[in-house]
C-alpha positions in Angstrom: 5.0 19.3 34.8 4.6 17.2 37.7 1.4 15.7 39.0 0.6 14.5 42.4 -1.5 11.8 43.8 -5.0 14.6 44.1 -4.4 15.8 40.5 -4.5 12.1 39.6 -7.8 11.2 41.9 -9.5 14.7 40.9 -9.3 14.4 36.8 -12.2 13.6 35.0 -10.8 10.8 33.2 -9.5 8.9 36.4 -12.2 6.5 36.1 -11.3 5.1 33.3 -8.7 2.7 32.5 -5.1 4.0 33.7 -2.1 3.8 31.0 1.2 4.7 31.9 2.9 5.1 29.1 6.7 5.3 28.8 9.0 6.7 25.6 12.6 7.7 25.4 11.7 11.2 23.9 9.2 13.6 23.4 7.2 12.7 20.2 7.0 16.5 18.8 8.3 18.2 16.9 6.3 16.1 13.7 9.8 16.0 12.1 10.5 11.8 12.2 8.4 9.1 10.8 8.4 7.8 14.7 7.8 11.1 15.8 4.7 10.8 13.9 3.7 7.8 14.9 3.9 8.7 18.6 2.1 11.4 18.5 -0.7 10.3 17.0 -1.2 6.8 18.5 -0.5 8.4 22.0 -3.6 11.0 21.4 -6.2 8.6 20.6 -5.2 6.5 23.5 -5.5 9.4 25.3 -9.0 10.2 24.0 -10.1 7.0 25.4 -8.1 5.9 28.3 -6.7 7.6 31.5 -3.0 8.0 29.8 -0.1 9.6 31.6 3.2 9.8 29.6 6.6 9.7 30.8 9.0 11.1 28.5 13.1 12.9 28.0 13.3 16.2 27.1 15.9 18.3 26.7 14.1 21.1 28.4 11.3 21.2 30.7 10.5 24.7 28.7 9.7 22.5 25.2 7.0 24.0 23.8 6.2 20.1 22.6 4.9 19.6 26.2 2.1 22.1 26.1 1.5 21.1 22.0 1.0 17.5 23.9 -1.2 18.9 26.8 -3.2 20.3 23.7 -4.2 17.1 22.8 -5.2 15.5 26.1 -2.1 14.0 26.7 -1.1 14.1 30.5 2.7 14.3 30.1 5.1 13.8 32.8 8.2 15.0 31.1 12.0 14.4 32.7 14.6 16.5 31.6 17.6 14.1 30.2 20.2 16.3 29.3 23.0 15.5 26.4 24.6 12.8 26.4 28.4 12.1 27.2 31.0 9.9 26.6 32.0 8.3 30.1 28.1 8.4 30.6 27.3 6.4 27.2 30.7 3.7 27.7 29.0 2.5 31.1 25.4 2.0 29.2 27.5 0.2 26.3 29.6 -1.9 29.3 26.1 -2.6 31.1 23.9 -3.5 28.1 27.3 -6.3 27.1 27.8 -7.5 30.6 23.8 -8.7 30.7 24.3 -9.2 27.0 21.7 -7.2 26.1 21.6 -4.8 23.0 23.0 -1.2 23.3 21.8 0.0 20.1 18.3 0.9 20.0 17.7 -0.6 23.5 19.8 0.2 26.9 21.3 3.5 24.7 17.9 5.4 26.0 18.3 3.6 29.3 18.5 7.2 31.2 18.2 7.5 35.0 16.0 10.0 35.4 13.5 8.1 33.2 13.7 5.4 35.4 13.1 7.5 38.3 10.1 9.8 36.9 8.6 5.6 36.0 8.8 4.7 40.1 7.9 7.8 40.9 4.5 7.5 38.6 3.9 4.1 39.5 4.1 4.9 43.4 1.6 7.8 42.7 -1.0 5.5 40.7 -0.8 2.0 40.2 -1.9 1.5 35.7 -3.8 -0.8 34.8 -1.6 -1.7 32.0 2.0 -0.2 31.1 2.5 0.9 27.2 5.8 0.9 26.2 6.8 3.0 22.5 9.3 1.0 21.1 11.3 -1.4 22.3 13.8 0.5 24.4 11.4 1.0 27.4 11.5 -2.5 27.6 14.4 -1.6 29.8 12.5 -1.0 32.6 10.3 -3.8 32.7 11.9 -4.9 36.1 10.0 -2.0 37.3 6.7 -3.4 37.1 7.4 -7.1 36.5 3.7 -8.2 37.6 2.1 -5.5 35.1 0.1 -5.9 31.7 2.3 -4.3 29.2 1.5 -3.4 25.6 4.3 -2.8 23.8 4.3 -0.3 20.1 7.3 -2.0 18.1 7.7 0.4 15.5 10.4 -1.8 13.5 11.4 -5.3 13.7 14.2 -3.8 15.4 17.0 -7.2 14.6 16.2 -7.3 11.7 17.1 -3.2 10.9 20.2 -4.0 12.9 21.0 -6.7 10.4 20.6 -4.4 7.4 22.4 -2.0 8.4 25.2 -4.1 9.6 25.6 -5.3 6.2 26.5 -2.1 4.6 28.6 -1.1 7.3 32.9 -2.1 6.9 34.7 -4.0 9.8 34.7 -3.7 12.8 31.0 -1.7 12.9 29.8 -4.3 10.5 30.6 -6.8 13.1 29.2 -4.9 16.3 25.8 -4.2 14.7 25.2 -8.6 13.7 25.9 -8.9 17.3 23.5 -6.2 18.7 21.1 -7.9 16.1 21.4 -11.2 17.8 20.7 -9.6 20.9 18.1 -7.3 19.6 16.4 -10.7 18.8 16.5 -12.4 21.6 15.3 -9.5 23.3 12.5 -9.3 21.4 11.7 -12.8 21.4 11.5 -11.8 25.5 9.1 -9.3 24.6 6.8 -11.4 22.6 6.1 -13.8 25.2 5.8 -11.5 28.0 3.4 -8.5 26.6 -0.3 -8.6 26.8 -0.4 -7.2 23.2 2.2 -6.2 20.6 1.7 -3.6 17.8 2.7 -4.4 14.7 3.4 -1.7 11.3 2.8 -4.2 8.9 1.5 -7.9 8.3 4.9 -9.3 8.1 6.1 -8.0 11.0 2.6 -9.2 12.9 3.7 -12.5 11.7 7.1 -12.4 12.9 6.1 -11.3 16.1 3.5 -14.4 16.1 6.4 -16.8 15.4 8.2 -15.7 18.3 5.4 -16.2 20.4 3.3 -13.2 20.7 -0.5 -14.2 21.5 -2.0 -11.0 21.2 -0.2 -9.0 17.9 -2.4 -6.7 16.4 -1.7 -5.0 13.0 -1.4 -1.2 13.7 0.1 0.1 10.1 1.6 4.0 10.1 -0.8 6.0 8.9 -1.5 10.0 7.6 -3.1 13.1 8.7 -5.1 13.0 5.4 -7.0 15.9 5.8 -3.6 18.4 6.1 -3.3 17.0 2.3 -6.9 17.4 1.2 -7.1 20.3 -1.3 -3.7 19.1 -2.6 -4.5 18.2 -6.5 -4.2 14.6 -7.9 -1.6 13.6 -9.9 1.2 16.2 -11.5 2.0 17.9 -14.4 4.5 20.1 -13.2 7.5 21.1 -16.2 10.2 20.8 -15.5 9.5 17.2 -13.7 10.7 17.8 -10.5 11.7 14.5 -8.5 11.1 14.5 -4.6 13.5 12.5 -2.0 12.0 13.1 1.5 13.5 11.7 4.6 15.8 12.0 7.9 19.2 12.3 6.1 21.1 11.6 9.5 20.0 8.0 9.0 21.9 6.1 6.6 19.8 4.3 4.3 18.3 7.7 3.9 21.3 9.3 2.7 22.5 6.2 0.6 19.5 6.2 -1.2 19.7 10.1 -1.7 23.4 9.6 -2.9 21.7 7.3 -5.0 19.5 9.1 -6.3 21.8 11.8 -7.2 24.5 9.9 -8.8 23.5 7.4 -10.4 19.6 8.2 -11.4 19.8 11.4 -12.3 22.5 11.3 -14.9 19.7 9.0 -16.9 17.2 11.4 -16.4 18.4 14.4 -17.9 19.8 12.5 -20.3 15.5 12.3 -21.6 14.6 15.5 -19.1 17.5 18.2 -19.4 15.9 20.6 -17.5 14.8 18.0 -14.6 15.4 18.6 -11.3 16.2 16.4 -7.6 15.1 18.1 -4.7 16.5 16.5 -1.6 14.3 17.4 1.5 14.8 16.7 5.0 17.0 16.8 8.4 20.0 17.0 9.2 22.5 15.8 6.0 25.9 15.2 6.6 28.9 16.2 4.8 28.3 13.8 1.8 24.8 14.3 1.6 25.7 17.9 1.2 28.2 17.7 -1.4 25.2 16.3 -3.5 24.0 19.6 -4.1 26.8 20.2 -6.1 25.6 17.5 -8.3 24.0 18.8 -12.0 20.4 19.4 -11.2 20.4 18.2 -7.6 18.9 20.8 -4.4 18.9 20.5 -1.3 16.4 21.6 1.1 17.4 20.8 4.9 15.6 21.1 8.3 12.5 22.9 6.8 9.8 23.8 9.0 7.5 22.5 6.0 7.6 19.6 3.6 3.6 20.1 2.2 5.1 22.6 -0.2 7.4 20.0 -2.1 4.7 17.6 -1.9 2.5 19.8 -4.0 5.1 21.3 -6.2 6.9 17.7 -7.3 6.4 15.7 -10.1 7.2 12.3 -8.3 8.5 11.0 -5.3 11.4 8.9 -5.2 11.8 5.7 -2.6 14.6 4.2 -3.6 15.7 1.9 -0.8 17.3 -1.1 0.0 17.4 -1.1 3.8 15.3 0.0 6.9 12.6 -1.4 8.6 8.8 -0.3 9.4 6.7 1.3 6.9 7.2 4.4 5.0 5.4 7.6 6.8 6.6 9.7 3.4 4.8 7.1 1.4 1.7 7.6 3.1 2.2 11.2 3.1 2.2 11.3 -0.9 -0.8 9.1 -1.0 -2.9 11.3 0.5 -1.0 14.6 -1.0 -1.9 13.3 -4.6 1.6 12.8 -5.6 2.7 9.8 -8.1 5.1 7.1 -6.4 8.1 5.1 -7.2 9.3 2.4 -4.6 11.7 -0.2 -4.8 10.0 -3.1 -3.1 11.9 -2.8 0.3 10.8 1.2 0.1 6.9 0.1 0.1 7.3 -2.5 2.7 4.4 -3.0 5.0 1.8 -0.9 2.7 -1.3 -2.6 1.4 0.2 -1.1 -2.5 0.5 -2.8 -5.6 2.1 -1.9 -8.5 0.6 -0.8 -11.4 -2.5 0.1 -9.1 -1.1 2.7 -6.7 2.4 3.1 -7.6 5.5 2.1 -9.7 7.8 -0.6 -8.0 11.1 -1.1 -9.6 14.1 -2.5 -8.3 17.4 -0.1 -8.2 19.1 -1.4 -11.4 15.9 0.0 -12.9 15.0 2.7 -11.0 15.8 5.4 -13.5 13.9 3.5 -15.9 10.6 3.7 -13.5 10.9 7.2 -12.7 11.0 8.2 -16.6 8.2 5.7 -17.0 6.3 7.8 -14.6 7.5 10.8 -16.0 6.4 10.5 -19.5 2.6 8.8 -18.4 1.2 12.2 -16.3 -2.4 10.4 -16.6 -1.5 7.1 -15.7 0.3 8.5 -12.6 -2.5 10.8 -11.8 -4.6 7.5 -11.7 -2.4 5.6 -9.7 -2.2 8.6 -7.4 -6.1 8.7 -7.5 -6.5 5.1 -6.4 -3.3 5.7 -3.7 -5.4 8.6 -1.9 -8.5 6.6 -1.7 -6.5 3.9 -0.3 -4.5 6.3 2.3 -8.3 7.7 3.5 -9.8 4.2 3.8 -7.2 2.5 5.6 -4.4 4.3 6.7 -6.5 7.9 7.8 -4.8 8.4 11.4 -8.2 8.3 12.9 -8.5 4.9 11.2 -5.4 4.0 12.7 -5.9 5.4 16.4 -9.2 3.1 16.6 -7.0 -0.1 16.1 -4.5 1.3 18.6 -7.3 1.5 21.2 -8.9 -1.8 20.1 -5.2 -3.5 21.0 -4.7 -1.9 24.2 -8.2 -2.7 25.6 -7.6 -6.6 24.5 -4.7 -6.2 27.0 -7.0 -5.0 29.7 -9.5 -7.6 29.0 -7.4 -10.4 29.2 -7.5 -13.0 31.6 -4.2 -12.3 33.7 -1.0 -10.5 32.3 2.0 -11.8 30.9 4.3 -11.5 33.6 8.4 -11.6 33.9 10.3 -14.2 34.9 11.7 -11.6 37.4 7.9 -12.0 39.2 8.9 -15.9 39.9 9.4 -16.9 43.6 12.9 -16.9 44.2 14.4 -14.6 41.3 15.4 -11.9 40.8 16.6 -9.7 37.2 19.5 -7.5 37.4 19.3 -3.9 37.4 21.1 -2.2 34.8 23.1 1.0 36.4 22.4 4.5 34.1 23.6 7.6 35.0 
């Protein structure tokens, strides 16, 4: 819906401070780990500030939009459309001829985005501009002497990089240069925000190196109380192994292919009756063919995935690329359900192993899961001690407070960080969407 300038002066939360917040796409359905994220971060900040949000949908009739309303989110929705060819070569041509990064930045550089920001910003100045990820960053020329705060889900260069390195010539080579860029564009973004949000400690610290002065720690969290009457710990025969994750995303479906090839061989070599169930959205071809695979399902797009937290033996995070932190992680902390990582799956969780989880790397990742397996009560302890830390610190709520506390410490301070584009005598170049 649209609002005008007398719905903005007669709301009852108009006195407060004013947020425009910006993000490529709706944050509902709760189907993505930044999905989640989104959703919940925007809500509290909506709880306490005067938030509008402009977002893409594909249809002004998404029943996300009310879901959103629902929640006291004021969203100002723009309808995007699919994306074509011609329309995606001249975002790839701009982003290179500014030598900026197309991937995860100028691809969700949409027109009518821009337009819906202008038009928001004619019809109420913010008091501050938060962006959700980096890709709104893109319009920063709109309001070059604003306060931004910017939610970096990822160190985004650094996910580039990963990925880059399991990719073959010449994608392999494409994704380290859009990492380069990606870097120096957040380095820009660092020194310009009024606050940065950080998923995990490490990434707080990189952010710091490149010059952030105000980056908060605002880890992923859980809706713990959707898992509350799950039990603790599993005894479920046979073991049932749980892979949950966006399978359209590669180091999802590597690590399912993993999984399925290579671990579980070993394990019903001990467990003949064991089973892998692959959960989540939208697997391509070779993710498919897993199913195939001796005692290997596959469950996609379900509308549901608290049933195969509370029916699985273990989850599975066998990783070796990405970025962030681990929303399915989280989720089996609070569900009750027993843990294996690799240490790049746990990233950015306050976990330990042998306190809330097993870490092992992937040459010994079979080994791990029988370990868990075969030791139902120390997994039910670990999964004891993972709830109480899932409650305690990573509880949504919990989260949603630190979100706030960030955002006013961008209001608070002295004067923004502006862009160089605000600077007598310059001017940054537009980037032309369609």
């Amino acid at each position: 819906m649209n609002f005008s300038q007398s719905d903005i002066d007669s709301h009852p939360k108009a006195r407060r401070t004013s947020v425009l917040a910006v993000t490529s796409e709706l944050p509902w359905p709760l189907n993505t780990g930044g999905h989640i994220r989104s959703f919940h971060l925007l809500r509290s900040l909506a709880a306490q500030f005067d938030l509008r949000l402009v977002t893409g949908v594909d249809s002004l009739d998404d029943p996300g939009i009310a879901r959103l309303e629902e929640e006291g989110i004021r969203v100002c929705p723009v309808e995007s459309g699919r994306r074509h060819p011609m329309s995606e070569m001249l975002r790839v041509l701009g982003a290179a001829a500014k030598f900026e990064p197309y991937v995860m930045f100028h691809r969700h550089n949409r027109r009518v985005l821009r337009q819906e920001v202008q038009r928001q910003l004619k019809l109420q100045t913010p008091d501050l501009v938060y962006l959700d990820h980096l890709d709104p960053f893109a319009f920063r020329n709109l309001f070059p002497d604003s306060r931004i705060v910017c939610d970096l889900h990822n160190v985004y260069s650094k996910l580039a990089t990963r990925v880059g390195t399991e990719r073959r010539w010449p994608v392999s080579t494409y994704l380290d240069r859009e990492a380069r860029l990606l870097a120096k564009m957040e380095q820009r973004v660092a020194r310009e925000a009024s606050a940065l949000m950080a998923v995990s400690s490490e990434e707080q610290a990189e952010f710091q190196r490149l010059g952030a002065p105000n980056a908060h720690l605002v880890p992923n969290g859980v809706d713990c109380a959707a898992f509350s009457n799950f039990p603790v710990g599993r005894t479920s025969t046979p073991p049932v192994i749980l892979y949950l994750g966006a399978l359209s995303w590669q180091p999802n479906a590597k690590a399912a292919e993993f999984l399925a090839r290579d671990v579980m061989p070993k394990i019903l070599d001990e467990h003949s009756d064991a089973r892998l169930t692959i959960v989540g959205r939208n697997p391509g071809a070779e993710v498919k063919l897993l199913a195939r695979l001796p005692g290997v399902e596959l469950h996609a797009n379900v509308p549901d995935v608290g049933v195969y937290l509370r029916d699985s033996t273990v989850m599975a995070v066998p990783l070796d690329s990405g970025g962030g932190t681990r929303l399915k992680i989280l989720e089996a902390f609070a569900a009750g359900l027993p843990v294996v990582s690799t240490p790049i799956g746990c990233e950015g969780i306050a976990c330990a192993h042998g306190e809330h989880l097993w870490i092992g790397e992937r040459d010994r990742f079979a080994e791990s899961l029988l370990d868990s397996i075969s030791s139902p009560q120390l997994a039910t302890e670990l999964a004891e001690r993972a709830r109480l830390l899932a409650k305690s610190t990573y509880d949504w709520p919990v989260i949603g407070e630190r979100a706030c506390a960030a955002v006013q410490s961008a209001v608070c301070s002295a004067t923004p960080h502006t862009s160089p584009s605000s600077s007598p005598g310059t001017e940054r170049l537009d980037v032309r969407t369609v």
